[in-house]
C-alpha positions as CSV (number, residue, x, y, z in Angstrom):
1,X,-17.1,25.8,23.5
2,X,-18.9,28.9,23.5
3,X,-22.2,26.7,24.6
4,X,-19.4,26.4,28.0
5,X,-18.7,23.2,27.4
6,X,-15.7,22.0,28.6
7,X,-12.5,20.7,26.2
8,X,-13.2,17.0,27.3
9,X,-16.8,17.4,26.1
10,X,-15.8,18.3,22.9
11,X,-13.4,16.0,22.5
12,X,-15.4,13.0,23.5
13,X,-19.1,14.0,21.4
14,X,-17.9,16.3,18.8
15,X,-14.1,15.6,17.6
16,X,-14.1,11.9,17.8
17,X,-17.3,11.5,16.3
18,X,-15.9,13.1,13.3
19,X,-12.3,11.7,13.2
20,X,-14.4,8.3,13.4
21,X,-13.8,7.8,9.2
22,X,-10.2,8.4,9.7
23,X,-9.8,6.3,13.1
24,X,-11.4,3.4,11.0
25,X,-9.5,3.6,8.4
26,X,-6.4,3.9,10.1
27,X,-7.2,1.0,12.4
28,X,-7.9,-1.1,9.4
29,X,-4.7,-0.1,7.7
30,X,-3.4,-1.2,10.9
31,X,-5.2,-4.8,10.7
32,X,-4.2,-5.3,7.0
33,X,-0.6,-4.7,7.4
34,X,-0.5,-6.5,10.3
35,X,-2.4,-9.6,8.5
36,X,0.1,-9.4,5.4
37,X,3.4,-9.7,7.7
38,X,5.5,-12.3,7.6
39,X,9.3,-11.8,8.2
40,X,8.6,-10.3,11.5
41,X,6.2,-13.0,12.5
42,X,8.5,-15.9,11.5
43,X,11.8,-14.6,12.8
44,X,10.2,-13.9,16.4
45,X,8.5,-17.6,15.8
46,X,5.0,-16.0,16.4
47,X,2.2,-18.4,14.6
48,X,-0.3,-16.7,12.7
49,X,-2.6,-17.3,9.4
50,X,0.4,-16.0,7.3
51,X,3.1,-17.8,8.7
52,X,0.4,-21.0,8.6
53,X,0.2,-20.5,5.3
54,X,4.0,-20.9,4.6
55,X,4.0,-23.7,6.9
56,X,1.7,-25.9,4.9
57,X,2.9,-24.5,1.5
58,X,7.2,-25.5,2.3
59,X,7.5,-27.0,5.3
60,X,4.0,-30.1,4.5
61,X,4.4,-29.1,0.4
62,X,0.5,-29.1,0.5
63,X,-0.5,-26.5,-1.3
64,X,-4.6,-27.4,-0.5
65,X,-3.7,-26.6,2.8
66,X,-2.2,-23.8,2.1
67,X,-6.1,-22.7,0.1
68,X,-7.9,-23.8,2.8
69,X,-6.1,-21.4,5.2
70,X,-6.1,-18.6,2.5
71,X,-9.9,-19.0,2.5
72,X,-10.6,-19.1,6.1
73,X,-8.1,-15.5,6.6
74,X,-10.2,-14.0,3.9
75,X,-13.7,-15.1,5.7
76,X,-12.2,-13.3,9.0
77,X,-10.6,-9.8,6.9
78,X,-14.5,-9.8,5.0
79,X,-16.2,-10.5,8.7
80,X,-13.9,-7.4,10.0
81,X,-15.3,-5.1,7.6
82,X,-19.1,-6.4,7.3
83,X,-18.9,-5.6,11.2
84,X,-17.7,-2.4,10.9
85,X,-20.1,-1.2,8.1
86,X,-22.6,-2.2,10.5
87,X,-21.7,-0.8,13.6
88,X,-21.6,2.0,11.2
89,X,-25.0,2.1,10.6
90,X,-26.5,4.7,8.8
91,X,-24.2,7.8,9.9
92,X,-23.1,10.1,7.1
93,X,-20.0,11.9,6.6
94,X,-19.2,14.7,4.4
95,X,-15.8,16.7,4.2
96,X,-15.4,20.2,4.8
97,X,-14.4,22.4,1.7
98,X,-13.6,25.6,3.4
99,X,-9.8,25.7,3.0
100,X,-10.0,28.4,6.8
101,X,-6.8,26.0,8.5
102,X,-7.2,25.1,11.9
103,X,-6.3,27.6,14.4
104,X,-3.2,26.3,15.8
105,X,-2.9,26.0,19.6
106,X,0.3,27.1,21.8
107,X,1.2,24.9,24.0
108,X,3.6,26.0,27.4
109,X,5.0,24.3,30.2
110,X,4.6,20.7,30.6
111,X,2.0,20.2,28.3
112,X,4.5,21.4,25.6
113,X,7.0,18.7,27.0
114,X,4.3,15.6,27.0
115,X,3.4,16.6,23.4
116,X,6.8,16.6,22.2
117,X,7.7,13.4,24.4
118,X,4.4,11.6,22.9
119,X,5.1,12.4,19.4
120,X,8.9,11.4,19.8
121,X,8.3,8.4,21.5
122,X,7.1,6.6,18.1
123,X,9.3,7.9,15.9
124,X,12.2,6.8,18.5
125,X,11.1,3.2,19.1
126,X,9.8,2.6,15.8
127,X,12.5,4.4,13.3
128,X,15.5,6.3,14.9
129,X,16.9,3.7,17.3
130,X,16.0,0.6,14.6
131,X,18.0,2.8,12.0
132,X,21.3,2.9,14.1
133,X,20.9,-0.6,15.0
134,X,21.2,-1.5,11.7
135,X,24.1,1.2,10.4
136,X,26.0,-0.6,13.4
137,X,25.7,-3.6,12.6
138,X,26.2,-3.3,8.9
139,X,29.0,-1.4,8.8
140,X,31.1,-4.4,9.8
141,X,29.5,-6.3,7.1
142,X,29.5,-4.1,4.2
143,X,33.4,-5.9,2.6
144,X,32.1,-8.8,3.2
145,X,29.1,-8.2,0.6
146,X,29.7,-9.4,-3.4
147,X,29.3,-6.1,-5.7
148,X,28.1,-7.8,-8.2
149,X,25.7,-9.4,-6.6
150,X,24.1,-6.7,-4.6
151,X,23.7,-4.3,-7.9
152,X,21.3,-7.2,-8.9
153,X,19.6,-7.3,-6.2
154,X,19.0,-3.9,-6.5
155,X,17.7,-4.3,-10.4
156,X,16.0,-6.9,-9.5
157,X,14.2,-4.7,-6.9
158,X,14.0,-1.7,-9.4
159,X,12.7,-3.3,-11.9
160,X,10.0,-5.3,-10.3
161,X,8.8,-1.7,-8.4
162,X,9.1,-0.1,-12.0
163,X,7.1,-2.4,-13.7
164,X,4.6,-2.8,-11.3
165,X,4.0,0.8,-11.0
166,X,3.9,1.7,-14.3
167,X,1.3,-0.7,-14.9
168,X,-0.8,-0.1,-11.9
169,X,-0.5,4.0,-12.7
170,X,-2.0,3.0,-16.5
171,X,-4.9,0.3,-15.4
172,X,-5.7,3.2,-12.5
173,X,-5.7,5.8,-15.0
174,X,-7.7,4.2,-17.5
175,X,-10.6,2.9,-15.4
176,X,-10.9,6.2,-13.1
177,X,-11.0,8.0,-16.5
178,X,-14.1,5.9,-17.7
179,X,-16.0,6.5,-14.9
180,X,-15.4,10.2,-14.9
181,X,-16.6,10.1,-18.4
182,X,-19.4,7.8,-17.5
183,X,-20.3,7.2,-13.8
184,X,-22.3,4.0,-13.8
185,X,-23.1,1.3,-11.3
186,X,-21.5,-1.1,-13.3
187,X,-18.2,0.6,-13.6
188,X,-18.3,2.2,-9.8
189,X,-18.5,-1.4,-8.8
190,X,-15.7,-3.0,-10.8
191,X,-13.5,0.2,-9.8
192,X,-14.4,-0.8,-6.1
193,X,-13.9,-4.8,-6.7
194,X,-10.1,-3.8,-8.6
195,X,-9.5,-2.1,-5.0
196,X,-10.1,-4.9,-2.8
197,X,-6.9,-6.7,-3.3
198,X,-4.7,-4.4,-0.8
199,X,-7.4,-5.4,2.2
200,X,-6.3,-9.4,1.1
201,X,-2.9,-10.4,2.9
202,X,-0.5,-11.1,0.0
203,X,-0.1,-14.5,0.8
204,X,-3.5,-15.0,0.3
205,X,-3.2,-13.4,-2.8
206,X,-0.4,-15.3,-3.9
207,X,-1.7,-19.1,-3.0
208,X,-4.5,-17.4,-5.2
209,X,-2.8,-16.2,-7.9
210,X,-0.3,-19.7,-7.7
211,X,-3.6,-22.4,-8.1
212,X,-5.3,-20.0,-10.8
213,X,-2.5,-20.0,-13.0
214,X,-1.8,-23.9,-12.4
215,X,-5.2,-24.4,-13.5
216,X,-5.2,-22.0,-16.3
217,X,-1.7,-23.8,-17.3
218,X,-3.5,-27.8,-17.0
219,X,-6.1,-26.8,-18.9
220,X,-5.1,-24.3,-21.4
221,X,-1.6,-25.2,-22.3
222,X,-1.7,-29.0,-20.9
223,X,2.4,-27.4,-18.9
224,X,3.6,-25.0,-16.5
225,X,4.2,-22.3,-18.7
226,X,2.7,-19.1,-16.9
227,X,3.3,-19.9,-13.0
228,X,6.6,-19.2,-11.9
229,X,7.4,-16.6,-14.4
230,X,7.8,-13.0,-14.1
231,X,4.1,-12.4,-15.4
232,X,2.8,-14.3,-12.7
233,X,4.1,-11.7,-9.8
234,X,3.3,-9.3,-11.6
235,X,-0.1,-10.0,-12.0
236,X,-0.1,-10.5,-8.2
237,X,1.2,-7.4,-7.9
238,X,-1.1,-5.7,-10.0
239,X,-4.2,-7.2,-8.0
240,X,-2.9,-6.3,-4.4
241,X,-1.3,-2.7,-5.0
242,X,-4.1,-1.8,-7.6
243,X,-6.0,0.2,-4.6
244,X,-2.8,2.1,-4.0
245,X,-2.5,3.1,-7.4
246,X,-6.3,4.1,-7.8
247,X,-6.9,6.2,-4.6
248,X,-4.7,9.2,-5.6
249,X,-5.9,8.9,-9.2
250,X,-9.7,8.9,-8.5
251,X,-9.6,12.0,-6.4
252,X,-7.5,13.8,-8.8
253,X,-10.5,13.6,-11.1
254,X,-13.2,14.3,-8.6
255,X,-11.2,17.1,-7.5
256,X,-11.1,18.3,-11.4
257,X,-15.3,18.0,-11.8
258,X,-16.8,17.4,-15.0
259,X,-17.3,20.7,-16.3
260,X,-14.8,20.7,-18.2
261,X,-15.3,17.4,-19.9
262,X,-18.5,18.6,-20.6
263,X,-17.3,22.0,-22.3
264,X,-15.0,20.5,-24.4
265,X,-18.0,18.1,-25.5
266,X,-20.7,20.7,-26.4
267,X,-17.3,22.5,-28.3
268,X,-17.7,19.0,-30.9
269,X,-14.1,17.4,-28.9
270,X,-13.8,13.4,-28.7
271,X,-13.7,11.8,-25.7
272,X,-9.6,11.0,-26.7
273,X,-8.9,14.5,-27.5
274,X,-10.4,15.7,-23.9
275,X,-8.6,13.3,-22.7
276,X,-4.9,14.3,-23.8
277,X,-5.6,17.9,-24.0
278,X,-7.8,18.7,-21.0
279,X,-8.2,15.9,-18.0
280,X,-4.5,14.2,-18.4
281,X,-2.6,17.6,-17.4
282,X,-4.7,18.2,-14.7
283,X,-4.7,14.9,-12.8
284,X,-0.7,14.1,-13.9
285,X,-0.4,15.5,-10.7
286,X,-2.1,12.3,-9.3
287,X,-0.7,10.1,-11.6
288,X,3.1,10.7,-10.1
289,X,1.8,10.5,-6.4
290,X,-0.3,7.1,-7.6
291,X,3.0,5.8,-9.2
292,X,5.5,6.7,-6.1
293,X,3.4,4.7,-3.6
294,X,3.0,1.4,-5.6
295,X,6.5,1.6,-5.9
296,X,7.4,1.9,-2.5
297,X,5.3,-0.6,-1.4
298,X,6.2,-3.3,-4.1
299,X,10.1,-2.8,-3.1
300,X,9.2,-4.1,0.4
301,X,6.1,-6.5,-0.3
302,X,7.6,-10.2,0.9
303,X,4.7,-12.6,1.5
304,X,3.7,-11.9,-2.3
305,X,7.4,-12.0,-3.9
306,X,8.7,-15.4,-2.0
307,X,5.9,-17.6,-3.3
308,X,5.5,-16.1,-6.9
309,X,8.9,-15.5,-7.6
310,X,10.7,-17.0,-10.5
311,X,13.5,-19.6,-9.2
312,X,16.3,-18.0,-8.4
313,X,15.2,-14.7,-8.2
314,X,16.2,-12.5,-5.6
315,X,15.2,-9.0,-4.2
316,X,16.1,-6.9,-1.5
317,X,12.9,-7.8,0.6
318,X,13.5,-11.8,0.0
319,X,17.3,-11.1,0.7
320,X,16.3,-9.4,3.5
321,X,14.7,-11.9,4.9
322,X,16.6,-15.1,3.5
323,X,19.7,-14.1,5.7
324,X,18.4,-12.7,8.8
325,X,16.2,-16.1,8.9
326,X,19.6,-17.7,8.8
327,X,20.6,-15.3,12.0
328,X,23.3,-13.3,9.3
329,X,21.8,-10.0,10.5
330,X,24.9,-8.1,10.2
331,X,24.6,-8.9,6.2
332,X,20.8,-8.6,6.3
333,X,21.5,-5.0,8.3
334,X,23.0,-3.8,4.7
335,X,19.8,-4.6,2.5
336,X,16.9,-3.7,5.1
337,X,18.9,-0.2,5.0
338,X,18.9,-0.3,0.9
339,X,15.0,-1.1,1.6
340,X,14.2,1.9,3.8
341,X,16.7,4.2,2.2
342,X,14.9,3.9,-0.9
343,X,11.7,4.2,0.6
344,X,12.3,7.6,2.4
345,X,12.7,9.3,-0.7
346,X,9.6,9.0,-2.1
347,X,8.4,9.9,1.6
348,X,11.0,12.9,1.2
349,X,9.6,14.3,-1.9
350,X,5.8,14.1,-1.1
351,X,6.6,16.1,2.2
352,X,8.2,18.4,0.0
353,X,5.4,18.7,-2.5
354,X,2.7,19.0,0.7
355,X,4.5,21.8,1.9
356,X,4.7,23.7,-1.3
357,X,0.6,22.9,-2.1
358,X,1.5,20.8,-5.1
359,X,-0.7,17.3,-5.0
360,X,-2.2,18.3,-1.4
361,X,-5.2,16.5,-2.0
362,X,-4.1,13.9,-3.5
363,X,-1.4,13.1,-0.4
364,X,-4.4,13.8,1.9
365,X,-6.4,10.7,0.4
366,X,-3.5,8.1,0.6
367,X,-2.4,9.6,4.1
């Protein structure tokens, strides 16, 4: 600007240039999700890899087919991204570490008004108006609904998030610590190859997961004894969410450097007693944001849960699903409200913790 160039120049060659790490990201965040759906596409009856997938697993009970579609998704999702790293090219980019904030900009008049329109137009379409919908029709529902039933659905739920998260936040924990101890090829690869699972659709996971374990059961134990249990989702869960769980952990120690680690070293401390004394208190932090998103996003995941799930087994997400697929939305309304009511407070609490500066960075990295 003070070269005079104008605000469109600088938005065109100099902003969106640098936002281009972001705009990727969010784009393929975007793609993913969009790739892993499947209620949505199979209640509108819109045909896609996922809903293919299902298809050829229930409807044709051929669960090769079911592989072979698996494998041709992933080709596209690893296409996607090989094209992008491309395009890419050599261009570097490196974040700021001033903490100066951005000079905030008034806006008046009508621009104030297509600003606030623009940003309410989303949130309208997407959350407040869906919302109502479904208190509306719920309400009329809600006697209708077994007690006793719908507090185990909720366990259920609970418990599967829990477990998942728990697990995820100690596997995340334990290999971001080793490479902050010991920052090798090696171990930067197989943290980057344990993150790949949430760019995989969990369908594709889960017809994955499903013919490993059949194999591993023919071979090993000549009986199903592994697929179908509650191990078996779990491990799926495990390999899809494990990026969530990593991000927030892996900046927490980048964030915390090494010299530390390295003072307590040349002061004749172990490696444990570093550990527990020094680098677990400062990346807890980390650790509770890591744990909070993995469980968010295991209380909703469907794809993954209706293939892998032990018989009989219900959660909110499969109930969810189960009876609006059978056009009972006004009992459906009930759970999909458990299922974002649950997820807001998570949301709810990290907003809190932005505002006050706790886990700032760590938000930033998953956001």
């Amino acid at each position: 600007r003070n070269m005079g160039k104008s605000q469109f120049y600088c938005f065109t060659r100099v902003a969106i240039p640098l936002a281009r790490p972001a705009i990727i990201g969010g784009a393929s965040l975007v793609v993913m999700e969009t790739l892993n759906d499947y209620g949505a596409a199979k209640y509108f009856g819109i045909d896609t890899f996922t809903t293919g997938i299902f298809k050829a697993y229930y409807d044709l009970d051929d669960p090769i087919a079911a592989l072979r579609l698996s494998a041709i998704l992933l080709v596209f999702i690893l296409a996607f991204f090989w094209i992008e790293r491309m395009q890419r090219g050599k261009s570097k980019y490196s974040d700021s570490k001033g903490t100066r904030p951005v000079a905030r900009t008034d806006l008046h008049g009508y621009k104030a008004v297509f600003a606030i329109i623009a940003c309410m137009i989303p949130v309208t379409l997407g959350f407040i108006i869906p919302v109502f919908q479904l208190l509306f029709t719920g309400i009329s529902s809600t006697p209708d609904i077994e007690m006793g039933a719908f507090f185990k659905l909720i366990f259920n739920s609970f418990a599967l998030a829990v477990i998942a998260a728990a697990i995820i936040g100690l596997i995340a924990l334990y290999l971001c610590w080793l490479k902050h101890i010991n920052e090798t090829a090696t171990q930067s690869l197989l943290n980057r190859i344990c993150s790949l699972g949430y760019g995989i659709p969990g369908a594709v996971i889960a017809i994955g997961v499903m013919m490993t374990l059949l194999w591993f059961d023919k071979q090993i134990f000549h009986k199903t004894l592994i697929y179908g249990t509650l191990f078996a989702l779990i491990f799926a869960y495990v390999v899809r969410f494990m990026a969530v769980g990593m991000h927030p952990v892996e900046s927490g120690f980048r964030r915390m450097g090494k010299q530390l680690t390295e003072a307590a070293r040349s002061l004749g401390k172990g490696k444990f007693t570093s550990f527990f004394r020094i680098e677990l208190p400062l990346v807890k932090n980390a650790i509770i944001v890591s744990v909070i998103l993995v469980f968010v996003d295991v209380l909703k995941e469907l794809p993954l849960t209706l293939i892998l799930r032990p018989f009989n087994m219900e959660t909110l997400a499969t109930m969810t699903y189960g009876l609006a697929d059978e056009e009972m939305l006004s009992e459906a309304s009930v759970y999909a409200l458990i299922i974002i009511l649950t997820g807001l407070i998570p949301i709810f609490i990290l907003n809190k913790l932005l505002k006050s500066g706790k886990y700032l960075a760590d938000i930033r990295d998953v956001t």
